[in-house]
N, CA, C and O atoms as a MOPAC input file, in Angstrom:
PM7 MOZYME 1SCF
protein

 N    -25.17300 1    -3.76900 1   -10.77600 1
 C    -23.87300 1    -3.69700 1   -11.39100 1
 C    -23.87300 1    -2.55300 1   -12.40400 1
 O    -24.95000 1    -2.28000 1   -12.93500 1
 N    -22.61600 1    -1.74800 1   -12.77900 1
 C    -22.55100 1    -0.02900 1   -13.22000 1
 C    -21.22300 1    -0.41600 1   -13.36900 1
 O    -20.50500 1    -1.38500 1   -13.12300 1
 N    -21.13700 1     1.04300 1   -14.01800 1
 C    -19.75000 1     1.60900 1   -14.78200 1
 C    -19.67000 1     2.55700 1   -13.26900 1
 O    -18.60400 1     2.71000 1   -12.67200 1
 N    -20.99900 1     3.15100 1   -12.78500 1
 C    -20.50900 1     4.16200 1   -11.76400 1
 C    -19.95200 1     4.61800 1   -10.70600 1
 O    -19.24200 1     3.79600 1   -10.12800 1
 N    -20.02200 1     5.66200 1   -10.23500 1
 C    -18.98000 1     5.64200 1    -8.90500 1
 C    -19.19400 1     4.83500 1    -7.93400 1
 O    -20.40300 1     4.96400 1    -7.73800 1
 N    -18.67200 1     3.83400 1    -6.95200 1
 C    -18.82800 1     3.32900 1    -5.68900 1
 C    -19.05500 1     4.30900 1    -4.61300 1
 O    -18.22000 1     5.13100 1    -4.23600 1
 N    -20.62900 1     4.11600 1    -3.99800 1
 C    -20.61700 1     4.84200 1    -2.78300 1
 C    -19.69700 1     4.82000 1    -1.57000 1
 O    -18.58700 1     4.37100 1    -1.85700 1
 N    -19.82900 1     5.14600 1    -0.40500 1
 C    -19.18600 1     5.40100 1     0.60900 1
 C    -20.07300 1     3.79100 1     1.67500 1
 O    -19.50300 1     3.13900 1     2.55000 1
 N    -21.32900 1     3.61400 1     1.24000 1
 C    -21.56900 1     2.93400 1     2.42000 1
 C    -21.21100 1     1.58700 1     1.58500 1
 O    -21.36600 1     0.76400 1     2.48700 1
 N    -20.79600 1     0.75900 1     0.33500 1
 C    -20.21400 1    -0.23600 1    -0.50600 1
 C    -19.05300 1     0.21400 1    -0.00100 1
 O    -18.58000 1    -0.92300 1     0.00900 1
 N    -18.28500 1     0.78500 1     0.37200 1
 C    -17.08100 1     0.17600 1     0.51900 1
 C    -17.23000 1     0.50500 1     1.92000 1
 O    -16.29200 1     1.28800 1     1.76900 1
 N    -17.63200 1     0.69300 1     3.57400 1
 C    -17.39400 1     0.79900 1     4.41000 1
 C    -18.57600 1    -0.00900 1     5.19000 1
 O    -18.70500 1     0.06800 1     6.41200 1
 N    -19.38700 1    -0.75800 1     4.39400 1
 C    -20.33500 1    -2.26000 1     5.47200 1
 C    -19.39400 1    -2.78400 1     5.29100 1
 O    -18.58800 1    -2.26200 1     6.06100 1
 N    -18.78100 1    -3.74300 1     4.58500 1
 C    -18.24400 1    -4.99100 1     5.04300 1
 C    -17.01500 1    -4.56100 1     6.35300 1
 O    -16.56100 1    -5.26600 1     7.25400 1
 N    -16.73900 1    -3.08900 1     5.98300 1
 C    -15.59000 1    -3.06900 1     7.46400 1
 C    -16.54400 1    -2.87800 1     8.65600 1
 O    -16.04500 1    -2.97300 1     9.77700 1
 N    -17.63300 1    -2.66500 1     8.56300 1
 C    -18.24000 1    -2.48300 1    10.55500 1
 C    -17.81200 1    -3.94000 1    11.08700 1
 O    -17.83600 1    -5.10500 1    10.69000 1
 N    -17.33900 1    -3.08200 1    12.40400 1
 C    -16.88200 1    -4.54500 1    13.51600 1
 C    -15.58000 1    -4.65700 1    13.23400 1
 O    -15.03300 1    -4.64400 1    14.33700 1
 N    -14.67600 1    -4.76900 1    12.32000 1
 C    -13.17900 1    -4.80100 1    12.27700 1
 C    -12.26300 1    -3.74800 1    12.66200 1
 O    -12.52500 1    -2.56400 1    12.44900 1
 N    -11.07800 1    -4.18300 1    13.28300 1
 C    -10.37600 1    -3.21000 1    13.94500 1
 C     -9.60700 1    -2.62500 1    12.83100 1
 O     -8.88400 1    -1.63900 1    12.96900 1
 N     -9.78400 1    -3.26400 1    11.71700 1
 C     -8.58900 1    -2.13700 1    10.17000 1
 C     -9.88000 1    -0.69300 1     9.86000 1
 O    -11.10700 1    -0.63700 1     9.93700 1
 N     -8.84000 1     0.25900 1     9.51200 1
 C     -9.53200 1     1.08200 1     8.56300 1
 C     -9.58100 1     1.46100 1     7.36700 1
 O     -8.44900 1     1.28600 1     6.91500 1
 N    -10.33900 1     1.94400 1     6.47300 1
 C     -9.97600 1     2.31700 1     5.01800 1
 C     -8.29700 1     3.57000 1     4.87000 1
 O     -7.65700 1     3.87800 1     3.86500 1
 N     -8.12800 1     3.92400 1     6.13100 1
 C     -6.73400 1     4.41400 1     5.55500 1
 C     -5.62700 1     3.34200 1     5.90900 1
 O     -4.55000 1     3.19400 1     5.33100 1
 N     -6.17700 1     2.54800 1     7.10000 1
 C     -5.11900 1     1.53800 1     7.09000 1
 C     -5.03100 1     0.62900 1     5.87800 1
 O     -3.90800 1     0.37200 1     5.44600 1
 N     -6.26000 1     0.03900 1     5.19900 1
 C     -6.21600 1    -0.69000 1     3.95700 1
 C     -5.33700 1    -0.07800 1     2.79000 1
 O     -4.37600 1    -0.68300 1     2.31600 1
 N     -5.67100 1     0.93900 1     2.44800 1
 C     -4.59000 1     2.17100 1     1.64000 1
 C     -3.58800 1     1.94000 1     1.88700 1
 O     -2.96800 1     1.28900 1     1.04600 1
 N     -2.91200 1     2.31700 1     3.09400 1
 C     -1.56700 1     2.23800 1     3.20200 1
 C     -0.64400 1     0.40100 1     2.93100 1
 O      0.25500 1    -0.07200 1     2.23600 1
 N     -1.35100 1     0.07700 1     3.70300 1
 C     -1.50500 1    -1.63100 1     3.40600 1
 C     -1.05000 1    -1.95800 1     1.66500 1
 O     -0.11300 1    -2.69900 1     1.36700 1
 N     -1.82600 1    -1.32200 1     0.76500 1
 C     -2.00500 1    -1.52200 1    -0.34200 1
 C     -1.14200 1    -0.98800 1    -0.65800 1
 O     -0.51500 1    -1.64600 1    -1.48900 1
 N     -0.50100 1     0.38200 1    -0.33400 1
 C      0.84800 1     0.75100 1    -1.17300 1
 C      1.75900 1     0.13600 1    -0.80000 1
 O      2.29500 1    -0.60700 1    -1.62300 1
 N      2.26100 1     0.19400 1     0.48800 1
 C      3.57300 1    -0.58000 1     1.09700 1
 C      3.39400 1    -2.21200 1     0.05100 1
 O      4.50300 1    -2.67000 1    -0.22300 1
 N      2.54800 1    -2.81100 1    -0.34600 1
 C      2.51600 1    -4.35400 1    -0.41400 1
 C      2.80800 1    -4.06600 1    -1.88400 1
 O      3.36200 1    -5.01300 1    -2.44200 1
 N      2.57700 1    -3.00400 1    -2.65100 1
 C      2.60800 1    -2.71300 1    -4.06500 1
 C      4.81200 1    -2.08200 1    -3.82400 1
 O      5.79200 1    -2.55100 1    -4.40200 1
 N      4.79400 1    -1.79100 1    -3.55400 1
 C      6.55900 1    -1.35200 1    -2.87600 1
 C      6.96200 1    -2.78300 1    -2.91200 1
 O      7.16400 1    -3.19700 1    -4.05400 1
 N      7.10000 1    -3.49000 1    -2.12200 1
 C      7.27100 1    -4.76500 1    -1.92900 1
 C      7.08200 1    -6.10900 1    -3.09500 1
 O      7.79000 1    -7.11600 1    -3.07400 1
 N      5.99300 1    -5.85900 1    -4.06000 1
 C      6.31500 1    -7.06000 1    -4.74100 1
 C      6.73000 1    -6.27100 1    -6.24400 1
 O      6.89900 1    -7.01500 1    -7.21000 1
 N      6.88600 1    -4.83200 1    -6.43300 1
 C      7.24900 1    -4.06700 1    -7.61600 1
 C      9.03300 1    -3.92400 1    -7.17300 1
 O      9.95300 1    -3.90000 1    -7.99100 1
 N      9.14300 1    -3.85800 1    -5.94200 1
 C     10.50200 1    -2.83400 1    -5.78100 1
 C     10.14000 1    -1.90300 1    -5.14400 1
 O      9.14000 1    -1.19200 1    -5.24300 1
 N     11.06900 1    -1.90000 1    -4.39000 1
 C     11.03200 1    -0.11000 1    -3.92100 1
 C     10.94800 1     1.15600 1    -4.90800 1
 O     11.85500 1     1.97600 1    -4.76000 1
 N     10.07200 1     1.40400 1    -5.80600 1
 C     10.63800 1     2.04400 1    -6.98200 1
 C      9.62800 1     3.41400 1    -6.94000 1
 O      8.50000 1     3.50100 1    -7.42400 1
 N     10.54500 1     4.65500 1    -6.06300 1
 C      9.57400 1     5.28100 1    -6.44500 1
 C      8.67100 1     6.07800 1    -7.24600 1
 O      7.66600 1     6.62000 1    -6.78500 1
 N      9.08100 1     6.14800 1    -8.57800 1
 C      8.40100 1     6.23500 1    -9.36200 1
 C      6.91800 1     5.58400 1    -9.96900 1
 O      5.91600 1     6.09500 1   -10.46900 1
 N      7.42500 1     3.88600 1    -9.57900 1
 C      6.08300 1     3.18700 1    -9.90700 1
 C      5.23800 1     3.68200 1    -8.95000 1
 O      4.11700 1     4.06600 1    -9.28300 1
 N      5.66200 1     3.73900 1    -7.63300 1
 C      4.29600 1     4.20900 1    -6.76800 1
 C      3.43300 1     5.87000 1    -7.32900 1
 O      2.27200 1     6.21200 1    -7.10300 1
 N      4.30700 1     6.47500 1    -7.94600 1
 C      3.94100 1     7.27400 1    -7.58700 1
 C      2.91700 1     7.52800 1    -8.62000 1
 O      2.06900 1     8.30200 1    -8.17500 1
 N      2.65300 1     7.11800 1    -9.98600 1
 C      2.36100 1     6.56800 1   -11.37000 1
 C      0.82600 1     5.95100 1   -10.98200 1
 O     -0.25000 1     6.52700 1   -11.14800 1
 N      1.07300 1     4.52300 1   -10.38100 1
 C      0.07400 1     4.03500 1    -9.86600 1
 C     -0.60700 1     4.58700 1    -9.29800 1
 O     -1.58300 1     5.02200 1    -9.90800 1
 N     -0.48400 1     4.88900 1    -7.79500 1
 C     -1.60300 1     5.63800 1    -6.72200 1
 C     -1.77700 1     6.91900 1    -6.80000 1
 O     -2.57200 1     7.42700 1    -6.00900 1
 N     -1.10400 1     7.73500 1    -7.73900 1
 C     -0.82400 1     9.37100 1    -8.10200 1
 C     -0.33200 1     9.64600 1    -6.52400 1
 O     -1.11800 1    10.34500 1    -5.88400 1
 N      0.56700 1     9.30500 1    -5.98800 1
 C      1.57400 1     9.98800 1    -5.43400 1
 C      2.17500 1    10.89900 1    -5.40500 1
 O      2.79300 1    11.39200 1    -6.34900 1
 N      2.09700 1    11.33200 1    -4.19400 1
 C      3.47000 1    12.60400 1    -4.06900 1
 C      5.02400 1    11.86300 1    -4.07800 1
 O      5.50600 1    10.82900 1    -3.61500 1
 N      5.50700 1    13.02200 1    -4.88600 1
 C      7.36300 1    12.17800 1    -4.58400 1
 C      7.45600 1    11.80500 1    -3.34500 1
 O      7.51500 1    10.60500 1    -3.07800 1
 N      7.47700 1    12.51400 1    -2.62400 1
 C      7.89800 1    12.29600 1    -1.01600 1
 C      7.28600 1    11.28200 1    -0.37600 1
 O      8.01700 1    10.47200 1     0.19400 1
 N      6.09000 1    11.12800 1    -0.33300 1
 C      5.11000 1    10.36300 1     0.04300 1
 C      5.87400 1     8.60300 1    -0.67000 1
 O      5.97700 1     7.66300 1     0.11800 1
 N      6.25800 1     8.45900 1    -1.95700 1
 C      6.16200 1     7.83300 1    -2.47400 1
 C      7.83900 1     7.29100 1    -2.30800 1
 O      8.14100 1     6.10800 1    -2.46300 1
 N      8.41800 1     7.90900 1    -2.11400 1
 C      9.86700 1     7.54100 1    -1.37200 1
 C      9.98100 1     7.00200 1    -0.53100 1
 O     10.61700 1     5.94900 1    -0.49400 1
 N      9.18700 1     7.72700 1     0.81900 1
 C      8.79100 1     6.77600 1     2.04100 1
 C      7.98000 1     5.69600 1     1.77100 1
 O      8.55000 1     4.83800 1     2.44500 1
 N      7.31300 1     5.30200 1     1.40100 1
 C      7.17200 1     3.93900 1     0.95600 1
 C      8.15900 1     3.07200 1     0.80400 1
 O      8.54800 1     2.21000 1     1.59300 1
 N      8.58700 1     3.37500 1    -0.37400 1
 C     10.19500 1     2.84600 1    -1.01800 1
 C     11.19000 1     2.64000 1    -0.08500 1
 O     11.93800 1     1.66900 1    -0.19300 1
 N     11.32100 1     3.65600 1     1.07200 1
 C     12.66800 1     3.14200 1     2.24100 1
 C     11.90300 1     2.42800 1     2.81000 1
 O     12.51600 1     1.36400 1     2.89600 1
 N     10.75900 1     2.28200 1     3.35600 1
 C     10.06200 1     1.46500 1     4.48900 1
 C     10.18900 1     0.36300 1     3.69500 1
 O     10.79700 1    -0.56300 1     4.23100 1
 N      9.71600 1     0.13500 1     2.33100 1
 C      9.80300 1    -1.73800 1     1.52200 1
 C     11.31600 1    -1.98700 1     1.84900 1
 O     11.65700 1    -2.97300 1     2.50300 1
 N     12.11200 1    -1.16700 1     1.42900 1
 C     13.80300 1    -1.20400 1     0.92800 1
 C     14.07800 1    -2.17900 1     2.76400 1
 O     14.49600 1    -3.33100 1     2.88100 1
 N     13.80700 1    -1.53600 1     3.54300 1
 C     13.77600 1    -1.92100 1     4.80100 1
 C     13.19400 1    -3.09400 1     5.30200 1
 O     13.65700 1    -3.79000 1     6.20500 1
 N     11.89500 1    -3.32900 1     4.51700 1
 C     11.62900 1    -4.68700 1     5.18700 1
 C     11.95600 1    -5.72800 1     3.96700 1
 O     11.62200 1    -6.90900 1     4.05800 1
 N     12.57600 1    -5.25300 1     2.91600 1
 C     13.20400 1    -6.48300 1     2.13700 1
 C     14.58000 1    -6.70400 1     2.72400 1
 O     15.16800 1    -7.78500 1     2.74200 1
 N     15.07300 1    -5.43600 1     3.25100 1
 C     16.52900 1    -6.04100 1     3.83100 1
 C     16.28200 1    -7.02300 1     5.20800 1
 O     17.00400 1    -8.01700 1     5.29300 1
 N     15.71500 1    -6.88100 1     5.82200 1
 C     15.23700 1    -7.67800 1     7.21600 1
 C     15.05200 1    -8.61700 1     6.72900 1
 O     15.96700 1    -9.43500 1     6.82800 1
 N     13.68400 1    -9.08000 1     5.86800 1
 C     13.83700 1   -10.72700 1     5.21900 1
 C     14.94800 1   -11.11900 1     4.91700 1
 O     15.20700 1   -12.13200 1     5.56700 1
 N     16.11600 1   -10.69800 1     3.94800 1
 C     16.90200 1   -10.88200 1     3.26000 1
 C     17.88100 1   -11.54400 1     4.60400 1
 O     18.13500 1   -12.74300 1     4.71700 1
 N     18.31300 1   -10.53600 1     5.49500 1
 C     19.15500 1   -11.22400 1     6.59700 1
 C     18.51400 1   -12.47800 1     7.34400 1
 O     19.26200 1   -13.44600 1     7.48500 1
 N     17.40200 1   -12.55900 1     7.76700 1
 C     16.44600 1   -13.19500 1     8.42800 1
 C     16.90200 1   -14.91800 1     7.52000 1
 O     16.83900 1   -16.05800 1     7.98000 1
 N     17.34500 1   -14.43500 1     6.10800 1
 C     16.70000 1   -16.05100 1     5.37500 1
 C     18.64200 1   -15.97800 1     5.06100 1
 O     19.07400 1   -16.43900 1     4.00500 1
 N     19.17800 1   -15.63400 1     5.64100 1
 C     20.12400 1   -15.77500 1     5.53900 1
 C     20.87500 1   -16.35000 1     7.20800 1
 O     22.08300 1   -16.43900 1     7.42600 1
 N     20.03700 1   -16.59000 1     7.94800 1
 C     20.33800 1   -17.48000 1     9.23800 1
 C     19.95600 1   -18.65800 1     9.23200 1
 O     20.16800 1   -19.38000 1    10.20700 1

């Protein structure tokens, strides 16, 4: 246990054998951070040091799947 950097093979044993990847986990992690913050892109972009753009698309893709729930729980 350290203050120091995490290697490459600590964060990529526990994924051998699973079909996710460390960029799918990433992305995973922003979209789900969109979703329980808001579509807001500023917070994303603050948090994960985002690009605007990058960090917008996020924001329409959440904006999008909060509107789908939203109709969905409205049947």
């Amino acid at each position: 246990m350290g203050t120091g950097p995490v290697s490459a093979v600590s964060l990529t044993t526990p994924l051998r054998g699973q079909a996710a990847t460390l960029e799918q986990f990433r992305v995973d992690r922003q979209l789900e951070e969109a979703l329980v913050h808001g579509p807001d892109p500023l917070h994303l972009a603050e948090v994960f040091g985002l690009d605007a753009k990058t960090a917008i698309r996020y924001t329409d893709s959440a904006r999008t799947l909060l509107e789908q729930a939203a109709e969905q729980q409205l049947r």
